[in-house]
PDB file with one MODEL, atoms N, CA, C and O in Angstrom:
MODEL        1
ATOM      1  N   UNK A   1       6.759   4.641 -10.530  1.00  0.00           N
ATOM      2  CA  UNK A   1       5.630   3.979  -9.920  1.00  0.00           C
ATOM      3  C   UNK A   1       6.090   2.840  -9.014  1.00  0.00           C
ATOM      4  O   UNK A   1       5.320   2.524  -8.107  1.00  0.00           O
ATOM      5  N   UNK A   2       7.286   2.158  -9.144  1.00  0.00           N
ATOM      6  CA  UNK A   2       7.279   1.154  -8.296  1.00  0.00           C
ATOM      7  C   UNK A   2       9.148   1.028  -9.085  1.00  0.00           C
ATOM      8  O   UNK A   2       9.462   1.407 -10.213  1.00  0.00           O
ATOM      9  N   UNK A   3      10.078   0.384  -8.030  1.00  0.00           N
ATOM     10  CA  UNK A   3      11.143   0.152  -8.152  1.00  0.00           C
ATOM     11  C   UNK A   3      11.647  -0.825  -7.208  1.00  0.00           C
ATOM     12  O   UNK A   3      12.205  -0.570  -6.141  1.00  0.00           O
ATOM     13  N   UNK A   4      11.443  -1.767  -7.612  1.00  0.00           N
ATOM     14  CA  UNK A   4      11.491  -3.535  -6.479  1.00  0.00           C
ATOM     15  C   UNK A   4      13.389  -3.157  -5.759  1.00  0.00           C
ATOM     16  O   UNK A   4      13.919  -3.856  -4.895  1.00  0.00           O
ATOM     17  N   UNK A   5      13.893  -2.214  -6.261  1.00  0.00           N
ATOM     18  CA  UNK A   5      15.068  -2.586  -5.240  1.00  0.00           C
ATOM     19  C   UNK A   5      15.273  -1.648  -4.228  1.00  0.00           C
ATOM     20  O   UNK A   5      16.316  -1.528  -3.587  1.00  0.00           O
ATOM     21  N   UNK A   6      14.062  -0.859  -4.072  1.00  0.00           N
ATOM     22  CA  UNK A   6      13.865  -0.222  -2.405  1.00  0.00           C
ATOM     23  C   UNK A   6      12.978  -1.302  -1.475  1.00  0.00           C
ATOM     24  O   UNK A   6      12.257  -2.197  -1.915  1.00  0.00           O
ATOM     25  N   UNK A   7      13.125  -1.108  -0.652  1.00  0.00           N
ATOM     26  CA  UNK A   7      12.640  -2.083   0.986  1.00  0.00           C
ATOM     27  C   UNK A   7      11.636  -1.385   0.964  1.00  0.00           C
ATOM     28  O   UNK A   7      11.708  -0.308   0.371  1.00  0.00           O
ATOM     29  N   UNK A   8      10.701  -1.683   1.442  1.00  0.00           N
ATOM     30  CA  UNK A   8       9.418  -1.057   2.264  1.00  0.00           C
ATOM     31  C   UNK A   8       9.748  -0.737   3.320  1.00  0.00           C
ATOM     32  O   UNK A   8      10.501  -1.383   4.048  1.00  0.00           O
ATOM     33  N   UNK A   9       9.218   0.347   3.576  1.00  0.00           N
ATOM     34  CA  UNK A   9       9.998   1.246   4.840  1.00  0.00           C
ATOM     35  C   UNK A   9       8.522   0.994   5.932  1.00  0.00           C
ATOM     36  O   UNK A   9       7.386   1.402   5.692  1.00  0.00           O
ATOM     37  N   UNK A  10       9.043   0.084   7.337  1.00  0.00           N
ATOM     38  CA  UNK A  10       7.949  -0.603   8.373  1.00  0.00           C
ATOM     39  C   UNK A  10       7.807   0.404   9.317  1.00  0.00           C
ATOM     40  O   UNK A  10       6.695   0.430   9.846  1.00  0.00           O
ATOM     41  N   UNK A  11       8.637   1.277   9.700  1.00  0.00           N
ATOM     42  CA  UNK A  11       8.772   2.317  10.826  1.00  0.00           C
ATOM     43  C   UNK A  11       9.295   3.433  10.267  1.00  0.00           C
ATOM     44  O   UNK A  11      10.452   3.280   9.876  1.00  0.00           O
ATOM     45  N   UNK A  12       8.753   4.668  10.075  1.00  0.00           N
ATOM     46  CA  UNK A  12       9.753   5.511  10.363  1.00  0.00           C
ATOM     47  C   UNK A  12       9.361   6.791  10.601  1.00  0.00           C
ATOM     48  O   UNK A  12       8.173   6.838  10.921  1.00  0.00           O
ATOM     49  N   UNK A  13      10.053   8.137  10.557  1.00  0.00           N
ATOM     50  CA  UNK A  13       9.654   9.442  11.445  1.00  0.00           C
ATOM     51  C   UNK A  13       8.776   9.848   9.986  1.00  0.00           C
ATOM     52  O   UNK A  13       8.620   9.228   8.934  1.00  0.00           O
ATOM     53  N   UNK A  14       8.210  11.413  10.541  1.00  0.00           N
ATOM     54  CA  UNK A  14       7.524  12.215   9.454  1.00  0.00           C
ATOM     55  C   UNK A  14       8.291  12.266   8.763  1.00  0.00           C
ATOM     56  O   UNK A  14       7.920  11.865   7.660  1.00  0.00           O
ATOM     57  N   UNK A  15       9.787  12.732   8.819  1.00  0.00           N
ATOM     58  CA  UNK A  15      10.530  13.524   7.813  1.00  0.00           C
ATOM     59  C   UNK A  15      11.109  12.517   7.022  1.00  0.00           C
ATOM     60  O   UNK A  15      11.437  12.831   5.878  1.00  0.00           O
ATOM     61  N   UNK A  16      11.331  11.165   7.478  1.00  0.00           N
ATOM     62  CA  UNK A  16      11.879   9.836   6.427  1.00  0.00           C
ATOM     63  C   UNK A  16      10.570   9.373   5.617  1.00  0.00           C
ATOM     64  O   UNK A  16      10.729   8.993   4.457  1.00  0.00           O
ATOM     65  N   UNK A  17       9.099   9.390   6.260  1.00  0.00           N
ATOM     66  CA  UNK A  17       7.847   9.615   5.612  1.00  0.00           C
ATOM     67  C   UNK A  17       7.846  10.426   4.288  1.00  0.00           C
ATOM     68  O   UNK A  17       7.867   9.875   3.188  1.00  0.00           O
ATOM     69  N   UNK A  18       7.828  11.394   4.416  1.00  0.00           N
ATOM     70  CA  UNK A  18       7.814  12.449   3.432  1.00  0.00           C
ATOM     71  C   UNK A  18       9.113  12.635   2.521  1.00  0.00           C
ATOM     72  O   UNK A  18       8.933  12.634   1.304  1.00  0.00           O
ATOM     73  N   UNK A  19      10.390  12.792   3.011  1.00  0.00           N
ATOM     74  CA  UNK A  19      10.880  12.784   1.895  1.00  0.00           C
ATOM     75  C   UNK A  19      11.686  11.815   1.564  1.00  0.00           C
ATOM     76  O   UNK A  19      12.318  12.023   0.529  1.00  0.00           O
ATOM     77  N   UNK A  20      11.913  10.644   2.193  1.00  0.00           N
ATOM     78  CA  UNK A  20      12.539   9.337   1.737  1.00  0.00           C
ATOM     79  C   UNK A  20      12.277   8.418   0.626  1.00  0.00           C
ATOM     80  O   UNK A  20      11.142   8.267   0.174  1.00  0.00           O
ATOM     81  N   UNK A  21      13.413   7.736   0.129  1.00  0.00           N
ATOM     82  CA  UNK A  21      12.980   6.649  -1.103  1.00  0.00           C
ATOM     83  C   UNK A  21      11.881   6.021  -1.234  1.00  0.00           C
ATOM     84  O   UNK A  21      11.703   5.092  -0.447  1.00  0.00           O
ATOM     85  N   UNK A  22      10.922   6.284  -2.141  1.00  0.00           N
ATOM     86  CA  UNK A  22       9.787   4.879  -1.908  1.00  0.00           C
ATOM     87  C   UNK A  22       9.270   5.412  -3.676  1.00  0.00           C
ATOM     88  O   UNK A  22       9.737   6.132  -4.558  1.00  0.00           O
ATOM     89  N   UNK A  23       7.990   4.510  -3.464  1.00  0.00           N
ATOM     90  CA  UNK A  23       7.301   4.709  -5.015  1.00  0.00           C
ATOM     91  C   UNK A  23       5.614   4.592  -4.557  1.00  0.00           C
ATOM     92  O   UNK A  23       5.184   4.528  -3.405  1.00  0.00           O
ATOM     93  N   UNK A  24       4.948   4.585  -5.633  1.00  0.00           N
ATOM     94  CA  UNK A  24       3.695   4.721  -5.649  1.00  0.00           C
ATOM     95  C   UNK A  24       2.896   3.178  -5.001  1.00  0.00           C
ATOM     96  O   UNK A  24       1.799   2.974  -4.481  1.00  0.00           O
ATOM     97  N   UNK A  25       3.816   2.481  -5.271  1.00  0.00           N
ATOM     98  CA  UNK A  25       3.290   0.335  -4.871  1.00  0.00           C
ATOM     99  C   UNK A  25       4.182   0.773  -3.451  1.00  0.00           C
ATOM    100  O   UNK A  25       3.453   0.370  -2.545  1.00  0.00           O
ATOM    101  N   UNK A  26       5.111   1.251  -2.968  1.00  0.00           N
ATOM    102  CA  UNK A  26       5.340   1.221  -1.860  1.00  0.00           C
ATOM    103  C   UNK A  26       4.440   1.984  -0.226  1.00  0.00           C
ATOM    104  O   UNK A  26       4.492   1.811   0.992  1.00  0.00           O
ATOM    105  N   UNK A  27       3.600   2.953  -1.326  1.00  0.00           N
ATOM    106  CA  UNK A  27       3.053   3.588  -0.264  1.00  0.00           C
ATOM    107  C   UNK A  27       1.898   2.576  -0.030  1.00  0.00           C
ATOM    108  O   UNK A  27       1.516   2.471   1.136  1.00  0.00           O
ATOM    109  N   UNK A  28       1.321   1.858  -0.927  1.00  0.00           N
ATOM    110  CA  UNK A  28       0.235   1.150  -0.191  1.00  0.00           C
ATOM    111  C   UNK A  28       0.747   0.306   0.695  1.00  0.00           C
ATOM    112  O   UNK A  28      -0.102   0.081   1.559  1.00  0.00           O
ATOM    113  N   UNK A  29       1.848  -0.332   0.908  1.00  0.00           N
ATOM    114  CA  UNK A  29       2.186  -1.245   1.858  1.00  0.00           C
ATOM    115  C   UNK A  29       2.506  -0.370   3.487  1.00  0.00           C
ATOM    116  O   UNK A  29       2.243  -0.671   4.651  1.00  0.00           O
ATOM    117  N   UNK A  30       3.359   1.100   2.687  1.00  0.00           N
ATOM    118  CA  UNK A  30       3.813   1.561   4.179  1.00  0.00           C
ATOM    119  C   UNK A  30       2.491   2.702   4.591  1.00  0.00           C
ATOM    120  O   UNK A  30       2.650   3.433   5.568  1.00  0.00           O
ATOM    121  N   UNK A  31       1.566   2.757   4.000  1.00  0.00           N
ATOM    122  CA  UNK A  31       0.374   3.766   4.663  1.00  0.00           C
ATOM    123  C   UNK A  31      -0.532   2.892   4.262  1.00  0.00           C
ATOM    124  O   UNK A  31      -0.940   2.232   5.218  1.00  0.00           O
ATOM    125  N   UNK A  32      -1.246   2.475   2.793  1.00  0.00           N
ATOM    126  CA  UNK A  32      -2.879   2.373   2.613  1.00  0.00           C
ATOM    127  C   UNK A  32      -3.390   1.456   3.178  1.00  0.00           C
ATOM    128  O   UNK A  32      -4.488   1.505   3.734  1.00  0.00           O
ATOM    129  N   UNK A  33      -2.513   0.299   3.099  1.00  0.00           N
ATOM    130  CA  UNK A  33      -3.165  -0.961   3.866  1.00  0.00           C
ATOM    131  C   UNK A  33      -2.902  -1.221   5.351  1.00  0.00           C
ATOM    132  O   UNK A  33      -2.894  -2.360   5.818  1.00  0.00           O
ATOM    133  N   UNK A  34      -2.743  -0.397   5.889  1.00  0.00           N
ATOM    134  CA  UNK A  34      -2.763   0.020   7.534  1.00  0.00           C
ATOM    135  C   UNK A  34      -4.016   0.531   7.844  1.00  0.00           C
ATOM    136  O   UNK A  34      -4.451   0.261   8.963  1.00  0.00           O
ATOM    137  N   UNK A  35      -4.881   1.402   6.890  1.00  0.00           N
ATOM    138  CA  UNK A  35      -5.824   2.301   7.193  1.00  0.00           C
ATOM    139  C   UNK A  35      -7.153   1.241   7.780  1.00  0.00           C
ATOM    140  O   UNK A  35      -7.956   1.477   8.683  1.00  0.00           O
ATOM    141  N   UNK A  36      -7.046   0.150   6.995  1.00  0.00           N
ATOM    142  CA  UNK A  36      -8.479  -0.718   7.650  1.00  0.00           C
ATOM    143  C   UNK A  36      -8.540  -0.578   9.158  1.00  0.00           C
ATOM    144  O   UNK A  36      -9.482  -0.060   9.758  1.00  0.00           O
ATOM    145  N   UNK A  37      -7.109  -1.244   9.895  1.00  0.00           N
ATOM    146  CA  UNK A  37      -7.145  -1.434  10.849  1.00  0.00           C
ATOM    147  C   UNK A  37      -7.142  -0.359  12.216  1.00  0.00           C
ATOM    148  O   UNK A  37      -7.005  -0.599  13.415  1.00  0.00           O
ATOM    149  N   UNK A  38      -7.418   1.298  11.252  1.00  0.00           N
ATOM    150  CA  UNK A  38      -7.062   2.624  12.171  1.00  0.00           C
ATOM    151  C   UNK A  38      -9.178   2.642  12.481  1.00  0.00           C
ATOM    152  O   UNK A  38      -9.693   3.293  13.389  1.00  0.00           O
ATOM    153  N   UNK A  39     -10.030   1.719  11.410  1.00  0.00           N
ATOM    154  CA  UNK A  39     -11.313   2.518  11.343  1.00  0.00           C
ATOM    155  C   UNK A  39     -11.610   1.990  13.193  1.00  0.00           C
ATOM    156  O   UNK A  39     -11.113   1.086  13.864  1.00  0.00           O
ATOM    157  N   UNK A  40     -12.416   2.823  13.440  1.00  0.00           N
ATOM    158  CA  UNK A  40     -13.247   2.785  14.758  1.00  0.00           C
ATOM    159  C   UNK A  40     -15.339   2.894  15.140  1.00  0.00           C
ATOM    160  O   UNK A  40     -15.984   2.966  16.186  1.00  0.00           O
ATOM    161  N   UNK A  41     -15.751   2.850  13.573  1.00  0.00           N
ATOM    162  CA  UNK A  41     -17.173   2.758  13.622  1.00  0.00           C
ATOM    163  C   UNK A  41     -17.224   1.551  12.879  1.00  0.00           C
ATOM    164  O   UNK A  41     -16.289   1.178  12.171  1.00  0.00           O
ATOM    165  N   UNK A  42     -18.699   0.688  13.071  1.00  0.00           N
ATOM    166  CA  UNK A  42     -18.820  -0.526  12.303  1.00  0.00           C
ATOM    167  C   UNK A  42     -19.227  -0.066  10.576  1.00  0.00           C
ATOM    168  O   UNK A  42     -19.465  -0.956   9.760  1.00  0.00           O
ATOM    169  N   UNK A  43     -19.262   1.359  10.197  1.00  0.00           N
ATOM    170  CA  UNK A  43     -19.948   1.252   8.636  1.00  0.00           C
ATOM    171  C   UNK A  43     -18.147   1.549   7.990  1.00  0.00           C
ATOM    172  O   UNK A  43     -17.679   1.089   6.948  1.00  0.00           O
ATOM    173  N   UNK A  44     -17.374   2.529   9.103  1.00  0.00           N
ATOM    174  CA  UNK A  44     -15.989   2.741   8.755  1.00  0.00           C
ATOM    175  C   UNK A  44     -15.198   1.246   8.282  1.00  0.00           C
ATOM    176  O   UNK A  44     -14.716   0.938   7.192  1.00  0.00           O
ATOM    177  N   UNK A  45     -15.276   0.536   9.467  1.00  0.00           N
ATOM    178  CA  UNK A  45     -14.572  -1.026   9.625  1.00  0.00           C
ATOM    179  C   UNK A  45     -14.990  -1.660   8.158  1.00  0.00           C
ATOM    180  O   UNK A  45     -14.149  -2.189   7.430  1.00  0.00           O
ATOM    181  N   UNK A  46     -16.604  -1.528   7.753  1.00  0.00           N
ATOM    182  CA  UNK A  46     -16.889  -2.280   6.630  1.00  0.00           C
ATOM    183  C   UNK A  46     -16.537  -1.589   5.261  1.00  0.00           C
ATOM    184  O   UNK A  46     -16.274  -2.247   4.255  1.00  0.00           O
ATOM    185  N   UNK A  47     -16.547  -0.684   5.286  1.00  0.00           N
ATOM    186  CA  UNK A  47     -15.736   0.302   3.967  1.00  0.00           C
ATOM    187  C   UNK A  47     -14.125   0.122   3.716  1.00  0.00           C
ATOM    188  O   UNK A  47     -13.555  -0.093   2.646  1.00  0.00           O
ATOM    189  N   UNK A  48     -13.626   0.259   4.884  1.00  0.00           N
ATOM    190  CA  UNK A  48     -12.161   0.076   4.786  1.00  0.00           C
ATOM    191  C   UNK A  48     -12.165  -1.420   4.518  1.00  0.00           C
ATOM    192  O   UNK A  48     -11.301  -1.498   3.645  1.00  0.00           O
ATOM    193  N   UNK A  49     -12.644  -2.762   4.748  1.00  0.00           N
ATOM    194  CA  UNK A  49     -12.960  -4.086   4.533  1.00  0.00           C
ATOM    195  C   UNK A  49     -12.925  -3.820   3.328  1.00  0.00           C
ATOM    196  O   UNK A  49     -11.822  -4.070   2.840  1.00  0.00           O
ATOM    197  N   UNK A  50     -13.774  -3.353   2.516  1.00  0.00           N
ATOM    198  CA  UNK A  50     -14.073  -3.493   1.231  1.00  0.00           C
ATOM    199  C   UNK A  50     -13.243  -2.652   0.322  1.00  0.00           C
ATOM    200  O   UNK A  50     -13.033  -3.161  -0.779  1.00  0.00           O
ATOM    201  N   UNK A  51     -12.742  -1.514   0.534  1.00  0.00           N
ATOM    202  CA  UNK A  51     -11.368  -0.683   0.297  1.00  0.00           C
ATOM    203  C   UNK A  51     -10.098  -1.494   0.574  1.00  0.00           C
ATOM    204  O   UNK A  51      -9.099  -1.231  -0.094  1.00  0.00           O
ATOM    205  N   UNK A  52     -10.047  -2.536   1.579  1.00  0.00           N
ATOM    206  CA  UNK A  52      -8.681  -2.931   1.610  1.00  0.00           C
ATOM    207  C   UNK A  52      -8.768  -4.155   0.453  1.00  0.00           C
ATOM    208  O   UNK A  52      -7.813  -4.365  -0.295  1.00  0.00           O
ATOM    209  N   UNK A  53      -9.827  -4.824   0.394  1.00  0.00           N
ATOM    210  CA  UNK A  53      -9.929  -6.074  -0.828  1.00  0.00           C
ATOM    211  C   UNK A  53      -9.418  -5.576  -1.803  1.00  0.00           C
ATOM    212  O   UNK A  53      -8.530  -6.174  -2.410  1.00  0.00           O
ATOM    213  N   UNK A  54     -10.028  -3.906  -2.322  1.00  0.00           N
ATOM    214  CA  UNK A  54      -9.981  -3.299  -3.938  1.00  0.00           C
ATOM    215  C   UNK A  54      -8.143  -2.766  -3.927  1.00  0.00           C
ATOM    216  O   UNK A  54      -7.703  -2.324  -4.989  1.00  0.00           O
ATOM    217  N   UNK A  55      -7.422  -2.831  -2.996  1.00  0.00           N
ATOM    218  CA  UNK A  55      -6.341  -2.466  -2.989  1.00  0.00           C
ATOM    219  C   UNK A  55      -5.542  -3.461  -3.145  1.00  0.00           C
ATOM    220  O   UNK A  55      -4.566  -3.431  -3.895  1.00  0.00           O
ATOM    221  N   UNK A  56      -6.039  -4.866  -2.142  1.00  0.00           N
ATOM    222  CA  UNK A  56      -5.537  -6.297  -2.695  1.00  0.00           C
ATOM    223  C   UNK A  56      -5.314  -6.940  -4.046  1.00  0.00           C
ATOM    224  O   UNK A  56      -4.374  -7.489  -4.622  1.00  0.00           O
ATOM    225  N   UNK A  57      -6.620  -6.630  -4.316  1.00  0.00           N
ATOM    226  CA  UNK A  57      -6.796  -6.942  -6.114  1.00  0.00           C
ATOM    227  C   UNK A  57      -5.569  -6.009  -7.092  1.00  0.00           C
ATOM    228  O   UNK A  57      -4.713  -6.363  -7.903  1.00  0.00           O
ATOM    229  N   UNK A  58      -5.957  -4.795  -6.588  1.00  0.00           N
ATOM    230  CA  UNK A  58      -5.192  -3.688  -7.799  1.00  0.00           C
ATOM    231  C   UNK A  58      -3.012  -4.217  -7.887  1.00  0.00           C
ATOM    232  O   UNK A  58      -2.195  -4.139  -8.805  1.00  0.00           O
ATOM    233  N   UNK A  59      -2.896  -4.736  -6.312  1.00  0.00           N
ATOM    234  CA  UNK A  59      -1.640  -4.923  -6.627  1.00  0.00           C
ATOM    235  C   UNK A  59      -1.187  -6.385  -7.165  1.00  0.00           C
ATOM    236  O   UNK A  59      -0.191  -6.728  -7.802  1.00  0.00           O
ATOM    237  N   UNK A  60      -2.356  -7.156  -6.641  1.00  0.00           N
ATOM    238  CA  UNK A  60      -2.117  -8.812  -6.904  1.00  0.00           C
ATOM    239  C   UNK A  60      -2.103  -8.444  -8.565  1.00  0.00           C
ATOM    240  O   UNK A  60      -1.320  -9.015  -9.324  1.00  0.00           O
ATOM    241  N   UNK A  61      -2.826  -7.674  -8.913  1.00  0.00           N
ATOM    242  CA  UNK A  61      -3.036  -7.597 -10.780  1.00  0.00           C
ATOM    243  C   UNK A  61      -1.681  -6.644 -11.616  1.00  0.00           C
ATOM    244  O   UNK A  61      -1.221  -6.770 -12.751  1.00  0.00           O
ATOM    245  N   UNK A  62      -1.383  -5.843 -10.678  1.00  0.00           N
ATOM    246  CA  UNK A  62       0.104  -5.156 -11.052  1.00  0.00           C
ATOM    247  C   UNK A  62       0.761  -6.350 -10.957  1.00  0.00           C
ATOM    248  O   UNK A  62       0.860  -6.879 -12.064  1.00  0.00           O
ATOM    249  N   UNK A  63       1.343  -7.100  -9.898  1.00  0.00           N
ATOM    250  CA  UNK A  63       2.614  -7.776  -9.945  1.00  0.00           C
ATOM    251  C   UNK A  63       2.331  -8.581 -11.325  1.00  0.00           C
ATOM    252  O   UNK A  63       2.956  -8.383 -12.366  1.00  0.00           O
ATOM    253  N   UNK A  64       1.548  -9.286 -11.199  1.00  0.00           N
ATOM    254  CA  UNK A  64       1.087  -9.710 -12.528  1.00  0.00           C
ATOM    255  C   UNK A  64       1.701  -9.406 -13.392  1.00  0.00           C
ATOM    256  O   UNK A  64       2.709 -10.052 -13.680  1.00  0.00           O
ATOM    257  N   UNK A  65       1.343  -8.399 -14.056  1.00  0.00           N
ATOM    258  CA  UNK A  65       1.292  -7.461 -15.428  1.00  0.00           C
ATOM    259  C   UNK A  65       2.975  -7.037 -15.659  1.00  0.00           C
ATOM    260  O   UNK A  65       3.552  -6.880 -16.735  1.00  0.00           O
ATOM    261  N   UNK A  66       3.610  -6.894 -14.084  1.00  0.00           N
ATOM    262  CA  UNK A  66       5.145  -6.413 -13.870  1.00  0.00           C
ATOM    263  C   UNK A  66       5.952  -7.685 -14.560  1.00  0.00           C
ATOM    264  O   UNK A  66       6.877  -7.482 -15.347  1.00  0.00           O
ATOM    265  N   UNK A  67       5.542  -8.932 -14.215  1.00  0.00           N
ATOM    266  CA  UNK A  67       6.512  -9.890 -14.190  1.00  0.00           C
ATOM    267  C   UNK A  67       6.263 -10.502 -16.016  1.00  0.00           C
ATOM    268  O   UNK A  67       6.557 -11.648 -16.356  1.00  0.00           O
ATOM    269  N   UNK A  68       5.637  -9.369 -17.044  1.00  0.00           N
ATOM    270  CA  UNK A  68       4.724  -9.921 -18.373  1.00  0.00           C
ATOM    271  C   UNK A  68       6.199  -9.992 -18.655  1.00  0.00           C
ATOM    272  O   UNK A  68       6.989  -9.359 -17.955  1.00  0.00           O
ATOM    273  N   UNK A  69       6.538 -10.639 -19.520  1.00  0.00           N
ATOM    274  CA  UNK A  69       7.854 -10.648 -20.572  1.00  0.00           C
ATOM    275  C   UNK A  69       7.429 -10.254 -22.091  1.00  0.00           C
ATOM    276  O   UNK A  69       6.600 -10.910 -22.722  1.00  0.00           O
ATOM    277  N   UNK A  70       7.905  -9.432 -22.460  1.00  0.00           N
ATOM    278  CA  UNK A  70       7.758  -9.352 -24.156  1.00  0.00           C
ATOM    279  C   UNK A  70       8.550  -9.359 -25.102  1.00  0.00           C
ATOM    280  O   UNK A  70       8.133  -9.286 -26.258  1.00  0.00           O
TER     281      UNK A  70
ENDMDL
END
């Protein structure tokens, strides 16, 4: 699900897309939270607004939970 000693990958082709190093917390940085800024209608713009908050929350609450010590 997530492995903090890969980079987030900022650029790259389909084929480093698809089958290159990453994890499940990495794809929201290198695809999901890009998507707000692709919408082009005002009900799209306000969904992805409110989709990009619920994606904000879900990881601000992972790192969280990552850094628990037991």
């Amino acid at each position: 699900m997530y492995d903090p000693t890969i980079d987030v990958r900022d650029k790259m082709t389909k084929e480093e897309y698809r089958h290159g190093k990453s994890s499940a917390i990495h794809h929201f940085y290198e695809k999901l939270l890009k998507l707000r800024g692709l919408m082009n209608t005002k009900t799209g713009k306000q969904l992805a607004d409110e989709r990009h908050e619920q994606l904000e929350q879900f990881l601000k609450t992972f790192f969280q939970e990552w850094d628990v010590k037991f």
